[in-house]
C-alpha positions in Angstrom: -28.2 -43.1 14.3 -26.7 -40.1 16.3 -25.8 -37.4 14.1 -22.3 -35.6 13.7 -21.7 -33.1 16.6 -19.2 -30.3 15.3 -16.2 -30.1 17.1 -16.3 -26.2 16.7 -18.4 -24.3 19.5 -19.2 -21.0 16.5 -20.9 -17.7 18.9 -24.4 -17.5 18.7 -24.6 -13.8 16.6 -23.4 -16.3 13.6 -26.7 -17.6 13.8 -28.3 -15.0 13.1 -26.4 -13.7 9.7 -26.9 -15.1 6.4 -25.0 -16.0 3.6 -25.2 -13.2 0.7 -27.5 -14.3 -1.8 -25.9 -11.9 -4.1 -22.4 -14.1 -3.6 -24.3 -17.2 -3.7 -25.7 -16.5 -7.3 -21.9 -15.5 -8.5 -21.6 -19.3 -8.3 -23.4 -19.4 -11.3 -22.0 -16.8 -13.6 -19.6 -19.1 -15.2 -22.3 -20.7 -17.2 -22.2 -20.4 -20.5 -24.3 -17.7 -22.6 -25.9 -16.7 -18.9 -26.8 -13.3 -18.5 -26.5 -11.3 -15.0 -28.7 -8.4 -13.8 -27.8 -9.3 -10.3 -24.6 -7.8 -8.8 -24.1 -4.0 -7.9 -21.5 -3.8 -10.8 -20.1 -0.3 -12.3 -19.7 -0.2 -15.9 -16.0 -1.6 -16.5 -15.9 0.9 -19.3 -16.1 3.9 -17.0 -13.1 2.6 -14.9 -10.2 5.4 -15.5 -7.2 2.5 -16.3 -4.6 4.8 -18.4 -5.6 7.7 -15.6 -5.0 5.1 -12.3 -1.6 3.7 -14.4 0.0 7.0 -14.6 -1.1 7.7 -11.2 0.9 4.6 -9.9 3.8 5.1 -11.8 4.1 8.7 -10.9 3.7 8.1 -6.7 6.2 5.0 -6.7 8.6 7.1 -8.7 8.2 10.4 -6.9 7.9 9.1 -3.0 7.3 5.3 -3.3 9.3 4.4 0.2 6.8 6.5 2.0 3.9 5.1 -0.3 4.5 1.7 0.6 4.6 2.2 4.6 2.4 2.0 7.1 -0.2 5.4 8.0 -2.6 6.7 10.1 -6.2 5.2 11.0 -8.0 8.5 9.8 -6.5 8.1 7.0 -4.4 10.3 3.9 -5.2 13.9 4.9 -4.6 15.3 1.7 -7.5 13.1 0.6 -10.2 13.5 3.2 -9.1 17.3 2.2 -10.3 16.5 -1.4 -13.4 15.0 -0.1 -14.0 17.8 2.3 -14.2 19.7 -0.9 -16.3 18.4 -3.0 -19.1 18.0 -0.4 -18.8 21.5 0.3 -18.8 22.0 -4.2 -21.6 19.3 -4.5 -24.2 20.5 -1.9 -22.9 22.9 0.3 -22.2 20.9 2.8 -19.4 22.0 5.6 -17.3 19.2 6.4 -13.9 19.2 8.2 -11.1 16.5 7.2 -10.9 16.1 11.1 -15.0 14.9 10.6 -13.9 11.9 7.9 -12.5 8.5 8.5 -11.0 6.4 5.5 -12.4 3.2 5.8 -12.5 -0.5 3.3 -16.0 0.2 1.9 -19.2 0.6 3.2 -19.3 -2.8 4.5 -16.4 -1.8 7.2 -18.3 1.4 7.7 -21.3 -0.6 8.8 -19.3 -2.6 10.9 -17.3 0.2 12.6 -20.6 2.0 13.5 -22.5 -1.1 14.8 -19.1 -2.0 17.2 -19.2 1.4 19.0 -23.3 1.7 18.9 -25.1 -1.9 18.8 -25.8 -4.0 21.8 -27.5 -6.8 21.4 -31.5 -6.0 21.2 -30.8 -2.4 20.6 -33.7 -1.1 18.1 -32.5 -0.1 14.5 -34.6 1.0 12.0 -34.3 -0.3 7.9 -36.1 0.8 5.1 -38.1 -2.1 3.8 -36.9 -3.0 1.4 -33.2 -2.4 2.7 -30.2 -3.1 1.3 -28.9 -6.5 1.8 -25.5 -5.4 2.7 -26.7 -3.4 5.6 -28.7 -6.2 7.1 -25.9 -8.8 6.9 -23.4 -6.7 8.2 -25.9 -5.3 11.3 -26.6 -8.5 12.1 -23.4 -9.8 13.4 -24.7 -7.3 16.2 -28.0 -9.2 17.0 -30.3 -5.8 17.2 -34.1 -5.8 16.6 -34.6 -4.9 13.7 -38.0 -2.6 12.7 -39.2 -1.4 9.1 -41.4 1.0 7.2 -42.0 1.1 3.7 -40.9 2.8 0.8 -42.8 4.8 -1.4 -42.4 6.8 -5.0 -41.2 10.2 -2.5 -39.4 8.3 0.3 -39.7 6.3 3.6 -43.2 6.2 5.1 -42.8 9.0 7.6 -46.3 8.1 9.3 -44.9 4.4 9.3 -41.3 6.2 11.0 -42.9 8.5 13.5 -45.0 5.2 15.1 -41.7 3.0 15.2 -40.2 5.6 16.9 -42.7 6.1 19.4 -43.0 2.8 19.9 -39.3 1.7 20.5 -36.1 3.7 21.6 -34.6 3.5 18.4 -30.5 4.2 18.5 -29.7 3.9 14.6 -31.5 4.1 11.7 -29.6 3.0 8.1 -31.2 4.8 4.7 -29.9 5.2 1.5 -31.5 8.2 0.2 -30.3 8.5 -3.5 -31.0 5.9 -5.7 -31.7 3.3 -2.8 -30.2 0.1 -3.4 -32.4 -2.3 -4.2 -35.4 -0.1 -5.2 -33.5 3.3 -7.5 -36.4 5.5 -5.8 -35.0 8.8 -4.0 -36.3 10.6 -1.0 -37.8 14.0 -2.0 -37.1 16.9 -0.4 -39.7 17.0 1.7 -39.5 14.0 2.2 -35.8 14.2 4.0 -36.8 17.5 6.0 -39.5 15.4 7.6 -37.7 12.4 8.2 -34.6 14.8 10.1 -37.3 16.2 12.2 -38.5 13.1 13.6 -35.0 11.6 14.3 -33.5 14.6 16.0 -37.2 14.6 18.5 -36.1 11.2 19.8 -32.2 11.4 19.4 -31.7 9.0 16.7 -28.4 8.7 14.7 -29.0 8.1 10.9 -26.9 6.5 8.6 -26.9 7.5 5.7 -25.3 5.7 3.0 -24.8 7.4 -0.4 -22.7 5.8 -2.9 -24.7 6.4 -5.8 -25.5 10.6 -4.9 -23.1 11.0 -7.9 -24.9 9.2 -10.6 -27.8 11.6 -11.1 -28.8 11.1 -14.4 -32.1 12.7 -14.3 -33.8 15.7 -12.4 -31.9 18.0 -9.6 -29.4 17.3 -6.9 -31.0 17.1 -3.4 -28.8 17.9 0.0 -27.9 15.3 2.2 -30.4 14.2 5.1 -27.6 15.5 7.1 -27.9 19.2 6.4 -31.0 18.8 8.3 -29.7 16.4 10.9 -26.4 18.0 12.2 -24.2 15.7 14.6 -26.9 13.2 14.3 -25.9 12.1 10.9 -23.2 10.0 10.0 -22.7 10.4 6.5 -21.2 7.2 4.2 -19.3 7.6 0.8 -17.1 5.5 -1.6 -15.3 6.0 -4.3 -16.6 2.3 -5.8 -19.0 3.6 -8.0 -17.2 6.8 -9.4 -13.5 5.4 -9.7 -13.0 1.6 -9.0 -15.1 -1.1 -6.3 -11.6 -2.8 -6.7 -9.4 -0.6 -4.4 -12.3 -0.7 -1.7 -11.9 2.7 -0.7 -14.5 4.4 1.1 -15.3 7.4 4.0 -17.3 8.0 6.9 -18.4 11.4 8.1 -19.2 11.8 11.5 -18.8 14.3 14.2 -16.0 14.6 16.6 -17.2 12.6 19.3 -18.3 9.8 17.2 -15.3 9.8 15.3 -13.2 9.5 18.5 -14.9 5.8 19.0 -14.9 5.0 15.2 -10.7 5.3 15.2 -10.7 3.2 18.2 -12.6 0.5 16.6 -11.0 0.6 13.3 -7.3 0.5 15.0 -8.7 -3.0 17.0 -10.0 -4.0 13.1 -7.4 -3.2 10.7 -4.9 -0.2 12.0 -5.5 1.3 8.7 -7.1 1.1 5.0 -4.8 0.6 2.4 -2.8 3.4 2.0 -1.6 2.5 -1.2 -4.7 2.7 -2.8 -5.6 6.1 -0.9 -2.7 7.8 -2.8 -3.5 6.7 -5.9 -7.1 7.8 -5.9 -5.3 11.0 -4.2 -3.4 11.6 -7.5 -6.0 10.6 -10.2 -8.0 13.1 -8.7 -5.3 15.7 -8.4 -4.1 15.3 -11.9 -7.9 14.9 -13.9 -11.1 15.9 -13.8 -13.4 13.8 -12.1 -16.6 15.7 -12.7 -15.8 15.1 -16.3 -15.1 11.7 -15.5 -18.4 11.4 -13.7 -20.4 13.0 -16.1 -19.5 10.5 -18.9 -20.2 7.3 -16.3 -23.9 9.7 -15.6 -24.4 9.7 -19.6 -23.5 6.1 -20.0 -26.0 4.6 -17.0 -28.7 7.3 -18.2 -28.4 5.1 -21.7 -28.6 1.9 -20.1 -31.4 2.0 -18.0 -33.5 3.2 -20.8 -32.8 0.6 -22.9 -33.6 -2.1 -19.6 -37.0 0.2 -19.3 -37.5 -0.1 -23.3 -37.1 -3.3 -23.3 -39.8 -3.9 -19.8 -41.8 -2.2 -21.6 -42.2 -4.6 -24.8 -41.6 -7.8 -23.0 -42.8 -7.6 -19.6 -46.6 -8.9 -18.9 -48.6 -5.4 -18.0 -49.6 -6.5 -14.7 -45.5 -6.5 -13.6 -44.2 -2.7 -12.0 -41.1 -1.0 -12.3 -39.9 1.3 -10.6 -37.9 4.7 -12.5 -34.6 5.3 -11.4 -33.7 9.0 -11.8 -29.5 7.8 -11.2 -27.6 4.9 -9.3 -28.0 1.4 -10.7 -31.0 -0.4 -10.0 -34.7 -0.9 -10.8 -37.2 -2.9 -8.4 -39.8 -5.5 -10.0 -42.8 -6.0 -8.6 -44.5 -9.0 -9.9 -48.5 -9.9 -9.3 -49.7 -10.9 -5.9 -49.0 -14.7 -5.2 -46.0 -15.0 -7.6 -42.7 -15.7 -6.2 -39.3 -14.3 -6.8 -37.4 -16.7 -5.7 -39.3 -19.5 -7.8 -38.9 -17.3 -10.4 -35.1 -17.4 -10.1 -34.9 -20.5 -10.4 -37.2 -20.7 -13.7 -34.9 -18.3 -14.9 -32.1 -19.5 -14.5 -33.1 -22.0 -17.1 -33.3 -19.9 -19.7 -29.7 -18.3 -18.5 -30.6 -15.0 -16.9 -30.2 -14.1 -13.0 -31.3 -11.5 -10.9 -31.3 -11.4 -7.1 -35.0 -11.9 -5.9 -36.4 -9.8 -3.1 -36.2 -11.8 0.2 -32.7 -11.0 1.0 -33.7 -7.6 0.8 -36.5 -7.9 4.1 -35.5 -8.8 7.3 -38.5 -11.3 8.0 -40.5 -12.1 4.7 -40.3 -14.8 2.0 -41.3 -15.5 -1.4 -41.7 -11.9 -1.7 -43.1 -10.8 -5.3 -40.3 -8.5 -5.8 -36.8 -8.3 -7.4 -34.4 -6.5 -8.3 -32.4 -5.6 -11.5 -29.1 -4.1 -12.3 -28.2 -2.4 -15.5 -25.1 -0.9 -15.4 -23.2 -3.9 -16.0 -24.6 -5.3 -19.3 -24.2 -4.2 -23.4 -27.6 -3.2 -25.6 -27.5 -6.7 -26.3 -27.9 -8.4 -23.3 -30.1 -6.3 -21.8 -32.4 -6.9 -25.0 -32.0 -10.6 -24.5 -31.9 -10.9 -21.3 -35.4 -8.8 -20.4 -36.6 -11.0 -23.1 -35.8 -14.0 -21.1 -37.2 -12.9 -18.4 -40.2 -12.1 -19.8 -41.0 -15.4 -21.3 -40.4 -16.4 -17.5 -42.4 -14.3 -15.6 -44.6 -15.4 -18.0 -44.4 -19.2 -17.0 -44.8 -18.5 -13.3 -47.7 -16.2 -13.6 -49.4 -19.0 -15.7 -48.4 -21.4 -13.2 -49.8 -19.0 -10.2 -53.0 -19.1 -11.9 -53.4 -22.3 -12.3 -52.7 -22.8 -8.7 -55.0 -20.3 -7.5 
């Protein structure tokens, strides 16, 4: 029997990109009594609701024709003015409004820089593990795609200085704060090293930081583009201090870049919502958003000791975790031969869910790794849940030996 042709004739990069695992799994969530350390979820509590309601209320009443119409691509110059600022508070960092485009999220970000940059085959290089985000999005550009590991201090610089001898690398993507999936965070030597290598060949780094805020532990470092200059394009977002809802995020990237970036964003979307921009505008005009912060810092510093408590007592001793010192995630490693993605689905039958490593390398499988969120769970289901997954891990490792 001849199978069904499609009528549809789909381009070949959608080959190559995957479904998000992460949006697969929220297919599940509705089950009753499950527990979920799998999105990239902020707290709900920390979201500033009275603070964004008086903010709406007061720009529809004071200019709410202009509000509602249409703006620029750069985006609400009073805002990138406010951003401008607080790099310069936060780190020391000099950045000009002219040098930041407001974009829909780091996933648009990604997408901008990958239309004016990627042709297909280009070399990019990902942390491995990388975030799965990155990979999706970068795909759609059908680059080859090289890796080197993380350690406790950082990327794998010997592992970087090879690829990039190697290969004529045009992009690399890092998150170097709290890196999504892992929570590790580049050292400072660690980032000097890594801008030294990337300006020798004339690579542009991405580097994505929407967690930078959420130090809960240990000092600030400067962004990799201090070091870097016009070579790094620096992301933000305002997902993870205010609200993921409104989708509002930055890029900041030097004049020339930024030239091509406007182009491709007025082909995309002629603008990001402008509404939203004004309203983030206001809440941070009219409150204190360092307060703000600090409190969301407090609250995540709480929670992931209680998920690392609660590792520690119900985890099997051969299972590593890594120690966040901010952001919003932990990375599991299990024992050699044991399978994250098999243990998904035993876990899933005791009612907890996490996303498993694969979709987190660009070419392995039934990786023994995972990774957990804790931001978006109470003292109570972070106690259950870990205690689920313990008796899990404890199934598949019994099963793995028994295999063996």
């Amino acid at each position: 029997m001849n199978e069904k042709k499609t009528p549809f004739e789909f381009a070949d990069r959608m080959s190559n990109v995957k479904k998000s695992f992460i949006r697969e799994i929220f297919k599940v969530l509705g089950t009753p009594g499950i527990i979920s350390f799998s999105g990239g979820f902020p707290n709900p509590e920390s979201f500033p609701v009275a603070e964004i309601d008086e903010a709406v209320h007061k720009i529809l009443s004071e200019d709410g024709k202009n509000v509602l119409q249409y703006s620029s691509t750069e985006g609400y110059l009073p805002l990138r003015k406010l951003i401008a600022q607080r790099y310069l508070k936060r780190s020391g960092l000099v950045v000009q409004p002219e040098e930041i485009l407001i974009v829909n999220g780091s996933q648009q970000a990604f997408d901008l820089i990958g239309k004016i940059f990627l042709n297909k085959g280009d070399h990019v290089l990902l942390e491995r593990p990388a975030y799965l985000g990155a990979i999706q999005s970068l795909s759609i550009f059908e680059p080859t795609f090289h890796t080197a590991l993380l350690h406790e201090d950082g990327i794998d610089l010997e592992a970087v200085e090879n690829i990039l001898d190697a290969f004529p690398v045009k992009l690399m993507y890092s998150v170097p704060n709290f890196q999504n999936p892992t929570g590790i965070t580049y050292s400072a030597h660690n980032r000097k090293l890594l801008a030294r290598l990337l300006e020798e060949k004339g690579t542009i780094l991405i580097e994505d930081d929407p967690y930078g805020e959420l130090r809960f532990s240990k000092e600030d470092l400067p962004p990799i583009k201090t070091y870097l200059g016009d070579q790094g394009i620096l992301l933000g977002s305002f997902s993870k201090i205010v609200s993921p809802g409104m989708r509002m995020g930055w890029i900041v990237a030097t004049a020339e870049i930024m030239e091509k970036l406007i182009v491709a964003k007025q082909a995309s979307d002629l603008h990001s919502n402008y509404l939203a921009q004004r309203i983030i505008t206001q809440y941070l005009l009219d409150h204190d958003v360092e307060e703000h912060i600090a409190k969301i810092r407090s609250m995540y510093n709480d929670q992931c000791s209680m998920m690392l408590n609660a590792i520690d007592r119900y985890f099997p001793k051969e299972v590593k975790t890594t120690i966040p010192e901010g952001g919003m995630f932990m990375w599991v490693s299990l024992p050699d031969g044991c399978s994250s993605v098999e243990l998904f689905n035993i876990a899933k039958q005791e009612n907890v869910v996490f996303v498993p490593g694969d979709p987190f390398y660009v070419d392995e499988h039934d990786t023994p790794t995972l990774r957990l969120n804790y931001t978006n769970s109470s003292e109570a289901e972070i106690e259950e849940g870990i205690k689920r997954l313990g008796v899990s891990i404890a199934k598949l490792m019994e099963k793995a030996s028994k295999n063996s």
